[in-house]
N, C-alpha and C positions, 0 to 999 in steps of 0.2 A: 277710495281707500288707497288705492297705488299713488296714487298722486301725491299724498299726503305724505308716505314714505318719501318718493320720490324727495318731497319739498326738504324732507330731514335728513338728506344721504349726505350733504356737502358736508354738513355742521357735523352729522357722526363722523366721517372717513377723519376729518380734520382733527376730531377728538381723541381718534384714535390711533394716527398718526401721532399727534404729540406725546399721546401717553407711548407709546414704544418710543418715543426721542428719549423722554425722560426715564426711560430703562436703561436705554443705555449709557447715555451722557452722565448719569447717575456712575454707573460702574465706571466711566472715566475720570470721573471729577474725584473718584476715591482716590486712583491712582498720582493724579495730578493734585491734589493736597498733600499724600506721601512725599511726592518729589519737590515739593517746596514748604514742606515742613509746616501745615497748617493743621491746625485740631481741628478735627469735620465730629460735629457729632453726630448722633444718628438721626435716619427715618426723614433727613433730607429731600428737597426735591429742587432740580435743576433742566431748565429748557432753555440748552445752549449753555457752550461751556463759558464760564467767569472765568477772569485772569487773577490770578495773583504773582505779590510779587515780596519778596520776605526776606532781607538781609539777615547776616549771621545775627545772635542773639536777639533779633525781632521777635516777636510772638504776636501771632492772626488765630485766634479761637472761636469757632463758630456754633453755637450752643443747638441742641436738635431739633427735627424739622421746622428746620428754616427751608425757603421757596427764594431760588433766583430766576429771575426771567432775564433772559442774554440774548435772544433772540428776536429779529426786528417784533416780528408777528406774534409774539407768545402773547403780549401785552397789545390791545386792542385800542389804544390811545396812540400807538406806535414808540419803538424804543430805537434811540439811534447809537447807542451803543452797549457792551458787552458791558456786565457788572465786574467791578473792577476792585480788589481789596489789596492795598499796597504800603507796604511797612517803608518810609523812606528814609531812616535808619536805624542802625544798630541799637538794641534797648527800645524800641518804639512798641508800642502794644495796639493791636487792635482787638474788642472783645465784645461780641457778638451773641446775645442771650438766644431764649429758644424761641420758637415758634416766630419767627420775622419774616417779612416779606418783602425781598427787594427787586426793582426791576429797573434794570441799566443803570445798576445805585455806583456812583463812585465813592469809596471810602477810602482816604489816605492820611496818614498820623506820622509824624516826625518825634511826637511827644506820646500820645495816646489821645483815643477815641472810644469811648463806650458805651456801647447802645444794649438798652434794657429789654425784654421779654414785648413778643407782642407788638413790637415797632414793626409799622408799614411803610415803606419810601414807593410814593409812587415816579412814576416815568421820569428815567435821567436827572434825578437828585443827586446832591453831589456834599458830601462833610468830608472836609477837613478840617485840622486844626494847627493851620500854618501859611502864614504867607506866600512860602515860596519862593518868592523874590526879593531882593530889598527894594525900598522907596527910593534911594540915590542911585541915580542911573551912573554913576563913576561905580559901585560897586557891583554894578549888574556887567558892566563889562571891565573888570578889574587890569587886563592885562593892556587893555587898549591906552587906559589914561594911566598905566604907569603904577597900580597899586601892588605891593606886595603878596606875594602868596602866602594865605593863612590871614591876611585881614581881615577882621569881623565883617561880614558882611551887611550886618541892621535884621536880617529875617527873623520876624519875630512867629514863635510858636506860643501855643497855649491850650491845654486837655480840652476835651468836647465829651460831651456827659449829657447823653438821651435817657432820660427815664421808661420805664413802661409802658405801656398802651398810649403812645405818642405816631401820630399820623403823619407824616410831611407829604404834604401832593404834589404833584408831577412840576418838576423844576425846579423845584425848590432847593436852595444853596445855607447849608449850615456853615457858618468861619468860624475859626477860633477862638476859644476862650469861653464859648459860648454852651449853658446848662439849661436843658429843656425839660421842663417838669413831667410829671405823670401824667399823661391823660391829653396832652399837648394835641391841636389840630392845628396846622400849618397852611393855611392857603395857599393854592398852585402860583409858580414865578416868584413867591418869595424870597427875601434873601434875610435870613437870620443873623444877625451882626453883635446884639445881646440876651442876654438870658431870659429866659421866659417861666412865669410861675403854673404851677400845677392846674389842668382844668383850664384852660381858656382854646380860646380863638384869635388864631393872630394872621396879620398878612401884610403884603408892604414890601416892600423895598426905600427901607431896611423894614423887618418884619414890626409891627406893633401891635396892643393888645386891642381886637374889636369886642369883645366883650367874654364874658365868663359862662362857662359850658356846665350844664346842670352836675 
């Protein structure tokens, strides 16, 4: 019988370690949503603190117990970075329903991104809804070939809209523009590049449909 303990002392200590993290990094992360002005709703849970990041008139709303993992080890597939929710400008919305699970999720909106009740990102998933950079490399370095300040730069954005009980697995990259039905499963390294209807299975780079989910 002592052995048997023994065998289950690592996994408890370990279990019980994270639950006191996520006591406290809980009462941090409240803090640290006040001071960047993010709606935390309740009954949250957090192992290891997420970044945010929220220009003036931005809005980051995070709908109740929701689970970030930010921590290499929280997540058992391993996580190589902190989950990450970032407004990259003024007027931008990110909106974040209830019961979610993200771990090492980056999510950043120039336009808006929003994800529905029940969505899981597994390991280092990543939605945006924005370029980022332009295609002509004279506009990526505007000052070098001479281009004026305030020239258009080409970055094109466009809203991202996760439906409900929609799965993306570890690696998986949502772009712009792009509207993921109800019920969505995402095979792990995908890259989502178009919209996906409700109910299926998709995987791919770029994501395509492998067949329809009961």
């Amino acid at each position: 019988m002592s052995s048997i303990h023994f065998d289950a002392l690592p996994h408890n200590i370990r279990c019980a370690l994270q639950r006191v993290e996520e006591v406290l990094t809980g009462i941090l992360v409240k803090i640290y949503s006040y001071w960047w002005g993010v709606d935390l709703g309740a009954g949250g849970s957090f192992c290891g603190l997420p970044r945010f990041r929220r220009p003036p008139a931005a809005r980051i709303r995070i709908g109740s117990r929701c689970r970030f993992l930010s921590r290499f080890s929280a997540n058992l597939h391993g996580i190589n970075r902190p989950c990450m929710l970032a407004a990259l400008d003024r007027g931008a919305v990110i909106e974040i329903g209830e019961d979610c699970g993200m771990s090492g999720t980056v999510v950043s909106a120039k336009t808006r991104v929003e994800i529905g009740n029940r969505v899981l990102c597994g390991a280092n998933t990543t939605i945006s809804d924005t370029d980022s950079h332009p295609l002509d490399y004279r506009q990526r370095n505007p000052t070098y070939f001479g281009l004026q300040i305030g020239t258009p730069d080409g970055t094109k954005s466009s809203p991202v809209k996760i439906d409900d009980d929609v799965w993306l697995g570890m690696n998986v990259i949502v772009l712009k523009g792009v509207h993921i039905g109800k019920g969505v499963v995402v095979a792990a390294n995908s890259v989502v590049a178009t919209s996906l209807p409700e109910y299926v299975l998709a995987g791919g780079s770029p994501a395509k449909i492998i067949r329809k989910l009961s």
